[in-house]
C-alpha positions as CSV (number, residue, x, y, z in Angstrom):
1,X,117.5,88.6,122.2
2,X,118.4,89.9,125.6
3,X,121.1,92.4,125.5
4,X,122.3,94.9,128.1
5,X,124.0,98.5,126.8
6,X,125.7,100.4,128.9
7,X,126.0,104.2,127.2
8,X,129.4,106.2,128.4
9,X,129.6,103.6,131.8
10,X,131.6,105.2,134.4
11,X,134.5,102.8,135.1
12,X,134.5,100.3,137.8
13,X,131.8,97.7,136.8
14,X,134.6,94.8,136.7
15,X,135.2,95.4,140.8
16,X,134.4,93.5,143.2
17,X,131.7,95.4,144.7
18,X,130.0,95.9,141.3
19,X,129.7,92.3,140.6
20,X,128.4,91.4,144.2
21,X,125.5,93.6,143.2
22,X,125.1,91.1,140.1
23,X,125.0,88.4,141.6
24,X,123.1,85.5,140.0
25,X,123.2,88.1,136.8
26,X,127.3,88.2,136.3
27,X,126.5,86.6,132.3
28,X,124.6,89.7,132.0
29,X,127.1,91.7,133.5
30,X,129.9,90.1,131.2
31,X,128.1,90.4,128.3
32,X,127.2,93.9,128.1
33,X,127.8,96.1,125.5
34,X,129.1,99.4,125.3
35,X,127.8,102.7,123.4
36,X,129.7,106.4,123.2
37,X,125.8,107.3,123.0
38,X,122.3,106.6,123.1
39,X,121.5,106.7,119.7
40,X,124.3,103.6,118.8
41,X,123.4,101.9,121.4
42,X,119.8,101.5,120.0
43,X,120.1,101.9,116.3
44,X,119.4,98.4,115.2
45,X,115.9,98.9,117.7
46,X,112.7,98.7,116.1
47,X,111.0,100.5,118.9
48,X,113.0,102.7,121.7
49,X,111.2,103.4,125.1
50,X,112.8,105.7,127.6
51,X,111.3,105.9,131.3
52,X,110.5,109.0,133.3
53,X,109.7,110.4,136.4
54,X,108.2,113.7,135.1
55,X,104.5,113.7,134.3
56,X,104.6,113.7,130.4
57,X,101.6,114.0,128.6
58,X,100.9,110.7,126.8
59,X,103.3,108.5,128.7
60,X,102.6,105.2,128.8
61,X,101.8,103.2,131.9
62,X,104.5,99.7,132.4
63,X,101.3,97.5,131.7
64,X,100.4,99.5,128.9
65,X,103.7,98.9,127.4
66,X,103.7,94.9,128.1
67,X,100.1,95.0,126.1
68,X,101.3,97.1,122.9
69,X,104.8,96.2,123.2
70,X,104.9,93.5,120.6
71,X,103.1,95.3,117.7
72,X,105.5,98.6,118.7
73,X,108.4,97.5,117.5
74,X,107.3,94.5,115.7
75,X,110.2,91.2,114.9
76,X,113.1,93.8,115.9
77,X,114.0,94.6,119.2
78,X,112.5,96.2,122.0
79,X,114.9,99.2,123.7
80,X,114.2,99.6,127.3
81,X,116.1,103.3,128.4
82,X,116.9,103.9,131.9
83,X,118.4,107.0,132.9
84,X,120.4,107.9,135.7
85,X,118.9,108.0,139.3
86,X,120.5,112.3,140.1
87,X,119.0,113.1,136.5
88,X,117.3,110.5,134.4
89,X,117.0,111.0,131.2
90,X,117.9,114.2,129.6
91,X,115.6,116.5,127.1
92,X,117.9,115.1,123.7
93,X,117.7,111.5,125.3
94,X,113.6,111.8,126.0
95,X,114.0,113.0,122.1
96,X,115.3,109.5,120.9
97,X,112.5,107.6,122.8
98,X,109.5,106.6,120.5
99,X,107.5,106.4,123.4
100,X,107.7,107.3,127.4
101,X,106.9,105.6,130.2
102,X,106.2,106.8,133.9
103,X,105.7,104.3,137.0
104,X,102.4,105.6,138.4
105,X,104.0,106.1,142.0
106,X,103.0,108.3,144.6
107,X,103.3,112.4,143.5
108,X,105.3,113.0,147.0
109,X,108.1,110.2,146.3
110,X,107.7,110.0,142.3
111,X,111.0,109.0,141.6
112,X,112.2,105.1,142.0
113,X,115.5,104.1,141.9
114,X,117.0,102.5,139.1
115,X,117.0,99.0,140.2
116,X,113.1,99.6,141.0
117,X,112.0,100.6,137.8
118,X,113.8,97.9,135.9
119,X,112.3,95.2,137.6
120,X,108.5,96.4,137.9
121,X,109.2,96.8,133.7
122,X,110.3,93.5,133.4
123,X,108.2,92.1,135.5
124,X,105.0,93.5,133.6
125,X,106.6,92.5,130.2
126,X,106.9,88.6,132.0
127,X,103.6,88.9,132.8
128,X,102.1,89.7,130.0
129,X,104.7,87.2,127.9
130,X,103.3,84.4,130.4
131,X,99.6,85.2,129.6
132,X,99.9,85.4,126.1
133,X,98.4,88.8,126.5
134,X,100.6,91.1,124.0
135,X,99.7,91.9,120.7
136,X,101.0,90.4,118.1
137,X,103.2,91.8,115.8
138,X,101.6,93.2,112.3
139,X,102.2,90.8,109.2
140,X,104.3,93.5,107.8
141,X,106.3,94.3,111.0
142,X,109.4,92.4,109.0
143,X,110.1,95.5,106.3
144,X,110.1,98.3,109.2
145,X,113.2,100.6,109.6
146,X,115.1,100.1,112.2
147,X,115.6,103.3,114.8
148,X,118.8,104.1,113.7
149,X,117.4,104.1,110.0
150,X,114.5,106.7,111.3
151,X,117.1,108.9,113.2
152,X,119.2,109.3,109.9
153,X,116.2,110.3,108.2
154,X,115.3,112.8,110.8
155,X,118.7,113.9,110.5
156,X,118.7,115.2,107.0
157,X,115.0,116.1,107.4
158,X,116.6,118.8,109.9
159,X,119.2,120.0,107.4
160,X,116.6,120.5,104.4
161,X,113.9,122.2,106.4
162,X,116.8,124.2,108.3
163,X,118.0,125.3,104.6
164,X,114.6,126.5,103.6
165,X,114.2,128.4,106.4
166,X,111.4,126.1,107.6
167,X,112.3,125.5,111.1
168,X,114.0,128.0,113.2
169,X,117.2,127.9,113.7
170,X,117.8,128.7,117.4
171,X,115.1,126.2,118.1
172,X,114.9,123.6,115.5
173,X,114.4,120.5,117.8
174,X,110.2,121.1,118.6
175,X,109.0,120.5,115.2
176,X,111.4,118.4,114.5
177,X,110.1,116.0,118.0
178,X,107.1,116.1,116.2
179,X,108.4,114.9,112.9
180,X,109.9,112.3,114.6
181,X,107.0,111.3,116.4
182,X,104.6,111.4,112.8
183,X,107.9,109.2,111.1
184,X,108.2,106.4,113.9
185,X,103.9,106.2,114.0
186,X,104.0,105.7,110.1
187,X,106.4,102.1,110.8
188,X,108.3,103.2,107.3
189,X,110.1,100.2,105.7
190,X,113.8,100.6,104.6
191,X,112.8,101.3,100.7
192,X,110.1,104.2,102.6
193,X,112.9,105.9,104.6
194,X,115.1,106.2,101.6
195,X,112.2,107.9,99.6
196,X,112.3,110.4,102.4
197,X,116.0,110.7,102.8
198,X,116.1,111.5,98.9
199,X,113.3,113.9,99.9
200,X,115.3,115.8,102.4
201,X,118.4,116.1,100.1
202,X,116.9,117.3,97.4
203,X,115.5,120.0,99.9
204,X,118.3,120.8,101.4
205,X,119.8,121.4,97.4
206,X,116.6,123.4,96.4
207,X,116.9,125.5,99.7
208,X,120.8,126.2,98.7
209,X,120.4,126.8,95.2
210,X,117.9,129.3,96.4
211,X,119.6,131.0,98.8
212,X,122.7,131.3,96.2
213,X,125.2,128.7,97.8
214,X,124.7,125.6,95.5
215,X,125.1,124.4,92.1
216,X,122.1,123.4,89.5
217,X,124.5,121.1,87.8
């Protein structure tokens, strides 16, 4: 499935001018979807990939991604996040992505625009669709959690660690990219993610009872 999300679109896309710039694309155009954020807009994903321009460690290279892209996110879809070209992606966006991925372009001009980095993805995803070249999906890829699914659990992780005074409150989101990152490696299946969402909870009730705000009924 080819799908194109649009996440809080500025309006205008329906004039003249914007379609001109689709041309030969307008059913994509028409057929977009729209998000009030990120994380709805990729919650049924079974892998998301943001792009970059700054030099993270462990990005991925756009032919790297084409080789490993079909045993990341197995038989759900593949999210493809562009940000835009003033800021690209920002820190809590970078946060949702399971994995980065920098264009390996010269350190003087590193940034391409938007329209340059979607096509030299696509074009290496063709590529390696054409050659037969991407790993195949695991046998158990079917049972995996979706992204939205992982982000719930990561969620309530946050509250129960927060609650037992495991992560620190004015800067909770470090350990809890980390988390993430150990969660979305692991591929849980649904029944896995609901294991650790009755995990959290019961943390989060531990952690008030013992700070004298809950109930042990």
């Amino acid at each position: 499935m080819r799908t194109l999300w649009l996440v809080d679109p500025t309006p205008g896309l329906d004039e003249p001018s914007s379609r001109a710039l689709a041309y030969g694309a307008w059913d994509v155009l028409d057929g977009a979807r729209r998000a009030g954020s990120l994380l709805a807009a990729v919650s049924a994903s079974g892998a998301v990939v943001g792009t970059s321009a700054l030099d993270v460690e462990g990005a991925w290279t756009p032919r790297r991604l084409a080789a490993e892209a079909s045993s990341l996110a197995g038989e759900r879809a593949l999210s493809l996040v562009f940000g835009p070209e003033s800021t690209g992606l920002s820190a809590a966006e970078r946060a949702l992505c399971h994995r980065l991925v920098r264009i390996p372009s010269d350190p003087e001009q590193p940034s391409l625009n938007l329209a340059q980095a979607v096509l030299l993805l696509a074009y290496e995803l063709r590529l390696a669709f054409l050659a037969g070249g991407a790993t195949a999906a695991p046998p158990d890829s079917e049972a995996r959690a979706s992204a939205g699914e992982v982000e719930q659990v990561i969620s309530e992780l946050r509250q129960g660690l927060l609650e037992i005074g495991y992560l620190d409150a004015q800067n909770p989101d470090r350990i809890l990219a980390e988390l993430r990152g150990l969660v979305t490696r692991a591929h849980p299946s649904p029944r896995e993610v609901l294991l650790l969402r009755g995990l959290a909870k019961q943390v989060a009730w531990a952690g008030r009872i013992a700070r004298g705000r809950g109930s042990a009924g």
